[in-house]
C-alpha positions as CSV (number, residue, x, y, z in Angstrom):
1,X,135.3,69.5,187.6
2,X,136.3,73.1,187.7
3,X,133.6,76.0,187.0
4,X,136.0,76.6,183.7
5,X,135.8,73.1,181.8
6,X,131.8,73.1,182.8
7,X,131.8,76.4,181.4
8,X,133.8,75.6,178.3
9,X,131.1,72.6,178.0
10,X,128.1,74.9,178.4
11,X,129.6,76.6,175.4
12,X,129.7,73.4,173.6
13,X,126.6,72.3,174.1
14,X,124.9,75.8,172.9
15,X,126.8,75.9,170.1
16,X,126.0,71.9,169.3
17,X,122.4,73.2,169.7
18,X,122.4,75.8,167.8
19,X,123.9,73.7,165.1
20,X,121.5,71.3,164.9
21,X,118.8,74.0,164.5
22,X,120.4,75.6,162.0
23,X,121.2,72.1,159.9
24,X,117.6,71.1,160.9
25,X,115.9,74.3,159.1
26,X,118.3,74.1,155.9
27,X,117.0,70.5,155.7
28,X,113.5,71.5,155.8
29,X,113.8,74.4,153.6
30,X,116.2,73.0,151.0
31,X,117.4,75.5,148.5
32,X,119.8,75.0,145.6
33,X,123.3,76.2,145.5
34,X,122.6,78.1,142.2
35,X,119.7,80.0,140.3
36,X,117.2,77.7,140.3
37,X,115.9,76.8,136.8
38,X,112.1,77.4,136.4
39,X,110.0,76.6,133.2
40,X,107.7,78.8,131.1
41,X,104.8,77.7,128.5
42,X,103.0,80.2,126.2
43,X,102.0,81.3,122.4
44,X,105.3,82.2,121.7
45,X,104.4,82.2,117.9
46,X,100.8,81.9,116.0
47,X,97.7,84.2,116.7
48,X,97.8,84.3,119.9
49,X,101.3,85.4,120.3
50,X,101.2,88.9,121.4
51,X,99.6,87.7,124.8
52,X,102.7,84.7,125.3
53,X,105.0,87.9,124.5
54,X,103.6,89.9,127.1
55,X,103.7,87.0,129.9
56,X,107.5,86.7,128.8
57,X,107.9,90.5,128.9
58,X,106.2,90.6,132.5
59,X,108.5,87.7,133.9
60,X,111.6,88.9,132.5
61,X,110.5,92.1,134.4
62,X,109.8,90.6,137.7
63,X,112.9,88.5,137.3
64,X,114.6,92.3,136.7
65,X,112.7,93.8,140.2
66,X,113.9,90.3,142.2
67,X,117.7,90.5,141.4
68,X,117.6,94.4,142.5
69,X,117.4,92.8,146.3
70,X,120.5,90.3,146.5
71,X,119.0,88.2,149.2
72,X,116.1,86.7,147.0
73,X,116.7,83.9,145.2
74,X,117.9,83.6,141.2
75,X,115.8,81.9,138.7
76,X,116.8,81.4,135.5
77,X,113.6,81.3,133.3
78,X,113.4,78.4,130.3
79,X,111.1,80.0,127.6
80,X,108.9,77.5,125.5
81,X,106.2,77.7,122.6
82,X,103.0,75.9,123.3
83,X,101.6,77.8,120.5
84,X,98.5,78.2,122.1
85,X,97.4,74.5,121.5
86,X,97.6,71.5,123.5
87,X,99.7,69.3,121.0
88,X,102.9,71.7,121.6
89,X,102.2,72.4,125.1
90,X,102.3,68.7,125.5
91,X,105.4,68.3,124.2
92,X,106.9,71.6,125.8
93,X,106.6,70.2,129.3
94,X,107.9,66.8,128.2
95,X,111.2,69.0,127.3
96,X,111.1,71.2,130.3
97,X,110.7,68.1,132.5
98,X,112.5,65.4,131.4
99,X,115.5,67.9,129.8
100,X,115.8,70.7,132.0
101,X,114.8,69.5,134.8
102,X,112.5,71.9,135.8
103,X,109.5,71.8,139.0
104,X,107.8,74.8,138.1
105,X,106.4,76.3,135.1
106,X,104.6,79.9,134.5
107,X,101.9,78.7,131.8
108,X,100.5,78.2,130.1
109,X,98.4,81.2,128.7
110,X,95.7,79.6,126.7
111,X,93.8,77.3,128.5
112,X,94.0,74.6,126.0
113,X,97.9,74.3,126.7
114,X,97.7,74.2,130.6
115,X,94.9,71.4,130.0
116,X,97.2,69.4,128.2
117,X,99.6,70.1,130.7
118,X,97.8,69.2,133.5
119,X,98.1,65.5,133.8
120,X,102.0,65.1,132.9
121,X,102.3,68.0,135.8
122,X,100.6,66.0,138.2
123,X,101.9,62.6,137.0
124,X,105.6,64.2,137.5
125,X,105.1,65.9,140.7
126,X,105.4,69.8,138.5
127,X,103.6,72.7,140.1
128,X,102.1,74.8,137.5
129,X,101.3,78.6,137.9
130,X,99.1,79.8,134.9
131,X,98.1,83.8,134.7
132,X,95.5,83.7,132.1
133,X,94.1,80.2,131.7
134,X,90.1,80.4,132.9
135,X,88.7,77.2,131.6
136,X,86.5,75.8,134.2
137,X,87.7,72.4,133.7
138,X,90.9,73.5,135.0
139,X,89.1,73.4,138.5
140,X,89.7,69.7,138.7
141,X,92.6,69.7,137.0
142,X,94.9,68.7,139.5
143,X,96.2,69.6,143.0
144,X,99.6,70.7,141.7
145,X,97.9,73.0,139.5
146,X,96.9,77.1,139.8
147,X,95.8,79.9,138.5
148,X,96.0,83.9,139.5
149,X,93.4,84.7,136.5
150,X,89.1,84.0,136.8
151,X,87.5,81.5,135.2
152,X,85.3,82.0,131.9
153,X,81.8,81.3,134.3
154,X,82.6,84.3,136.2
155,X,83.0,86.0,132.8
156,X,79.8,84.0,131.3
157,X,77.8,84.7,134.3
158,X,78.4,88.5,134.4
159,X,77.8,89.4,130.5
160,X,74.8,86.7,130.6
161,X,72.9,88.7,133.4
162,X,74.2,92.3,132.6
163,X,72.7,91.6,128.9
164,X,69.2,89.7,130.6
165,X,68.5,92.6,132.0
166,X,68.0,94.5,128.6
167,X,67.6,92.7,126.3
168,X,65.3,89.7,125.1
169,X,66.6,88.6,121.9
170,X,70.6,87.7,121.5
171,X,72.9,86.7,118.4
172,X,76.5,85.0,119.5
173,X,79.3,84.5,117.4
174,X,82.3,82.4,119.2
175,X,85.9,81.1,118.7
176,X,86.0,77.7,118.4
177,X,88.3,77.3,121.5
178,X,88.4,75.8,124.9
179,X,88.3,79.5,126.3
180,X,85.2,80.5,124.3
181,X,83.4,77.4,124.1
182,X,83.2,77.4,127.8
183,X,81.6,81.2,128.2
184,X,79.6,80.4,125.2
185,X,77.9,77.3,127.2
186,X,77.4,79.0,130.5
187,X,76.1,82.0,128.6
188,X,73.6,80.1,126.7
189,X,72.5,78.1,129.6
190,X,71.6,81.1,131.6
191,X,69.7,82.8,128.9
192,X,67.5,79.6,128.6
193,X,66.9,79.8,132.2
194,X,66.1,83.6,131.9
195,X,63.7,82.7,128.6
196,X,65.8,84.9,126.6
197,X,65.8,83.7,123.0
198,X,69.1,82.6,121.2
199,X,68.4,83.7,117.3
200,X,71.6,83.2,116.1
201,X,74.4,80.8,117.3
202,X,77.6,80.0,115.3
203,X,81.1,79.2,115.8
204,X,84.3,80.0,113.5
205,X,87.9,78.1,113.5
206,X,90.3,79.4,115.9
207,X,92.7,80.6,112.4
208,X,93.1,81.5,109.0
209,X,89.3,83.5,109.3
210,X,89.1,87.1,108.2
211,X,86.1,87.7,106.6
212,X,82.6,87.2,108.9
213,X,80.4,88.8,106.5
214,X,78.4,85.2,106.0
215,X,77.8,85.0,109.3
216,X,77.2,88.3,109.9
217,X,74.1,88.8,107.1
218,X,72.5,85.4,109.3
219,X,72.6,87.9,112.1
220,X,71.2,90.8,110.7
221,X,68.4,88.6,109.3
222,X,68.0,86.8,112.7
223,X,67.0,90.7,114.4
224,X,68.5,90.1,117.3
225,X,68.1,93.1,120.3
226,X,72.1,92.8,121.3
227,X,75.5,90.6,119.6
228,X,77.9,88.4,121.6
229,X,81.3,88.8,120.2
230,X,83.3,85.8,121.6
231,X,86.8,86.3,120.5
232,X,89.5,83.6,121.4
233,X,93.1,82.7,120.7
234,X,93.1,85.3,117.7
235,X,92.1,88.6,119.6
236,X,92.3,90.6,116.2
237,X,88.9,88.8,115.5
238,X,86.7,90.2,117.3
239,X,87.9,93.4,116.0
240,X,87.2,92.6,112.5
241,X,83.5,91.2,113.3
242,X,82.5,94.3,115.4
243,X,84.4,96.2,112.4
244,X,82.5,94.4,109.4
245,X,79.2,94.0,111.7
246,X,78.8,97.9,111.5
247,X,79.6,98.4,108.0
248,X,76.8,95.5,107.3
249,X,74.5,98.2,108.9
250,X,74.4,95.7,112.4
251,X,73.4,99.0,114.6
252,X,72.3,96.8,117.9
253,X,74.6,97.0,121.0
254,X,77.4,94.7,120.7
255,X,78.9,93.1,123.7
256,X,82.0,91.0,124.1
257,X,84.5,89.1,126.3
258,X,87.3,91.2,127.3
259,X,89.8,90.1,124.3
260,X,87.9,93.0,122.7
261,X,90.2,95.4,124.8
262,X,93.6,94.0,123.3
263,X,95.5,96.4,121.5
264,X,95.4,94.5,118.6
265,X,91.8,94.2,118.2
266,X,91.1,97.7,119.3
267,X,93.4,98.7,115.8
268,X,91.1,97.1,113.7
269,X,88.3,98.3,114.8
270,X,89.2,101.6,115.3
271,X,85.9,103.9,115.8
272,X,83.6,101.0,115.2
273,X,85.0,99.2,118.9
274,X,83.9,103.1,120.9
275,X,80.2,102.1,122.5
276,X,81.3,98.2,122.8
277,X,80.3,96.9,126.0
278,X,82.6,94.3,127.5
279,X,83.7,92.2,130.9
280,X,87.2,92.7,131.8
281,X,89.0,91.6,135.1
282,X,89.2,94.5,137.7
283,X,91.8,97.3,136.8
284,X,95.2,97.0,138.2
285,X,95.8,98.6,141.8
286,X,99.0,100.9,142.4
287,X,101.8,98.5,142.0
288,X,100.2,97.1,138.5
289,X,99.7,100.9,137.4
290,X,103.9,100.9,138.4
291,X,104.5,97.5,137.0
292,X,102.5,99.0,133.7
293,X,104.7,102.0,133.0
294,X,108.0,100.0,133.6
295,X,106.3,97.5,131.0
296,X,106.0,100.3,128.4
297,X,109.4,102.3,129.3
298,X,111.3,98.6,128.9
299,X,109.4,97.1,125.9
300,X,108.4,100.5,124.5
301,X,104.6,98.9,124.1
302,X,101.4,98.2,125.4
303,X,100.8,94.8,127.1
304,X,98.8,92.9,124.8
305,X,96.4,92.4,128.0
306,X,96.8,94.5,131.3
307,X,95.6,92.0,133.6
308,X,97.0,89.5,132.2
309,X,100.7,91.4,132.4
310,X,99.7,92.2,136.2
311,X,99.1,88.5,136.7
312,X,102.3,86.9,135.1
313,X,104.1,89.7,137.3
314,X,102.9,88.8,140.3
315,X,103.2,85.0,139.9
316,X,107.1,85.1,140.0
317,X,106.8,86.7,143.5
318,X,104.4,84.0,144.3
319,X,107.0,81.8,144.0
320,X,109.6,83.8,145.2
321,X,107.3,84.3,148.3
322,X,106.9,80.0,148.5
323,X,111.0,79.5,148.1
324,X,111.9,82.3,150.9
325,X,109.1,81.0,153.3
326,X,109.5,76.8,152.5
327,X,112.7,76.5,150.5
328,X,112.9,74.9,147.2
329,X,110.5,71.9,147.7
330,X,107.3,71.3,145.7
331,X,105.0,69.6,147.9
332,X,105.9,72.5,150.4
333,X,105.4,75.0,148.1
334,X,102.2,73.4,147.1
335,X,100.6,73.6,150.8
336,X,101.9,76.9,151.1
337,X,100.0,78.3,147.9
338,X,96.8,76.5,149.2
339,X,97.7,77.8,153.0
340,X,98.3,81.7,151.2
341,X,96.0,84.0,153.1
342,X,96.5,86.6,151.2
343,X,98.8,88.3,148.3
344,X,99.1,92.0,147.5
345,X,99.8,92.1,143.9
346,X,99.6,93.9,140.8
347,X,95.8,92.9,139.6
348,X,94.8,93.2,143.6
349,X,94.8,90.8,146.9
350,X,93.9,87.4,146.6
351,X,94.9,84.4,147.6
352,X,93.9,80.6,145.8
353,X,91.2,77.9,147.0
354,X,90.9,74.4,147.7
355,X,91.0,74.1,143.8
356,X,93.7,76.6,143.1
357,X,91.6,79.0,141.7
358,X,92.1,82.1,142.1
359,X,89.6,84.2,145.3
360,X,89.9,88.0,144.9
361,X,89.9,88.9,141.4
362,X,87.0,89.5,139.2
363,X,85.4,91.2,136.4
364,X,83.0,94.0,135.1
365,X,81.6,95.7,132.8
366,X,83.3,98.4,131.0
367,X,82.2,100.3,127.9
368,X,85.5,101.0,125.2
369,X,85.6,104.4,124.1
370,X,88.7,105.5,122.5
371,X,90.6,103.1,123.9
372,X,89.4,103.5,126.8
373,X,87.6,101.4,129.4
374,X,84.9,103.7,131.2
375,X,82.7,102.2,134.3
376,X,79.2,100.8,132.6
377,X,76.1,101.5,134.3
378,X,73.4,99.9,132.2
């Protein structure tokens, strides 16, 4: 054998080689020809709707900020309305499953939708992202399920001790929702394990209620030192009860979750919300301060939640992250998410635990003034 055919067989086999590397790594990372379809679940209509618009506004933005660099991949975003309950969400993922085919889904925003979620996700194999669900049950949901948002104990535990510290005598008035039902329980047990006393404790349906004055004259008569306002899927709520509270002649300091700070609610209250104390997830770094003003200039609005905007944001990158790194598989993409040491985002870096919760993003206290959100000292 001449020095040219072993040469021209050296060649061969590097090339062969290099082949089979090449084929080796597309089977591993396996990515679809086309955009690849992806599924989204929020309040789309209903009280809660201005915070499913503003996860839609955010991806659609994200989805804008991928296609500027040609080399990411395409998704092509299937919109549904869980309407904030777990009945439509239900029957949303059914669609988005079984219909459209879809392995991932951005949702849902209320926690009682990604609940009901949950189990078809996991029984289908479905990797759920959801920016604003904080249930704590949500913990166990499910190992194909996350969430770049706290839960409501880290929001229970922080207004609980911030108000233990003052006060010894405390009035709450809740949504009846999964969110609020879950501060509302933490809350109370830590102010029984502080001896703080609990004068008034009521709940109100999660629509249709506009006037609080009932329960409102129960609180002035209970004389509590400080009022919970536990706003839910209808942020305009706690608006109106901090609103009617004052013009009842309620002067105590009134603190709340951080619904208080939607726009919505903030409109309704007007001067009556300045003083308000509530807990509200860190502010958004840099990039969420850029992503913010690109919100506004595109949708010529205010998010209906900040945070919440930063958070749906940053998901789609999440998973544009997963795809470049592990290709379009889900089990892959779910190790990689639990594997994630860190992301830079919009609302901060973080990266998800053995649960996928969320392990860099928190809250404080803030007191609204004007709009506003200034630092609170105590």
């Amino acid at each position: 054998m001449n020095k040219t055919i072993k040469y021209i067989i050296g060649v061969v086999v590097v090339v062969l080689v290099v082949l089979v590397i090449i084929l080796t790594a597309s089977n591993n990372n396996p990515m679809p020809s086309g955009p690849i379809k992806i599924g989204f679940i929020g309040p789309l209509t209903g009280d809660a709707a201005s915070y499913g618009e503003t996860e839609k506004n955010a991806t659609e933005l994200a989805i804008t900020d991928l296609a500027i660099d040609p080399k990411n991949p395409k998704f092509e975003v299937v919109y549904e309305d869980g309407k904030c309950n777990g009945k439509d969400a239900a029957s949303a993922i059914q669609k988005l499953i079984s219909v459209d085919k879809v392995k991932i889904i951005l949702g849902g925003a209320c926690s009682a939708e990604t609940l009901s979620m949950a189990p078809i996700a996991e029984q289908n194999k479905v990797l759920v992202l959801s920016a604003f669900s904080s249930s704590p049950d949500l913990t166990n949901a499910g190992d194909y399920i996350f969430r770049n948002s706290p839960k409501d104990t880290d929001v229970a535990y922080l207004d609980a001790e911030t108000i233990a510290k003052k006060y010894k005598k405390v009035a709450i008035i809740s949504e009846n929702t999964d969110y609020t039902i879950g501060i509302r329980n933490v809350m109370k047990k830590t102010f029984t394990d502080k001896k703080i006393d609990i004068v008034y404790d009521e709940t109100y349906a999660s629509t249709g209620v506009n006037d609080f004055r009932s329960m409102l004259t129960k609180v002035k008569a209970a004389k509590p030192e400080v009022l919970y306002v536990n706003p839910g899927s209808s942020a305009k709520a706690g608006g109106i009860i901090v609103k009617q509270a004052r013009e009842l002649g309620i002067t105590v300091p009134i603190f709340g979750n951080f619904l208080l700070a939607d726009s919505e609610s903030l409109a309704i209250g007007g001067k009556y919300m300045n003083g308000v104390v509530i807990s509200d997830i860190s502010t958004l770094v840099d990039l969420g301060k850029q992503v913010l003003e690109k919100y506004k200039i595109r949708f010529g609005k205010d998010p209906a939640n900040g945070p919440d905007m930063g958070a749906a944001y940053d998901r789609v990158f999440i998973i544009r992250d997963a795809i470049v790194k592990v290709g379009y598989d889900i089990d892959k993409i779910k190790t990689y998410l639990y594997e994630l040491p860190n992301f830079s985002g919009a609302i901060g870096n973080y990266h998800f635990d053995k649960n996928g919760d969320v392990v860099g993003v928190g809250f404080k206290n803030v007191i609204l003034q004007d709009g506003q959100k200034i630092p609170y000292s105590g």
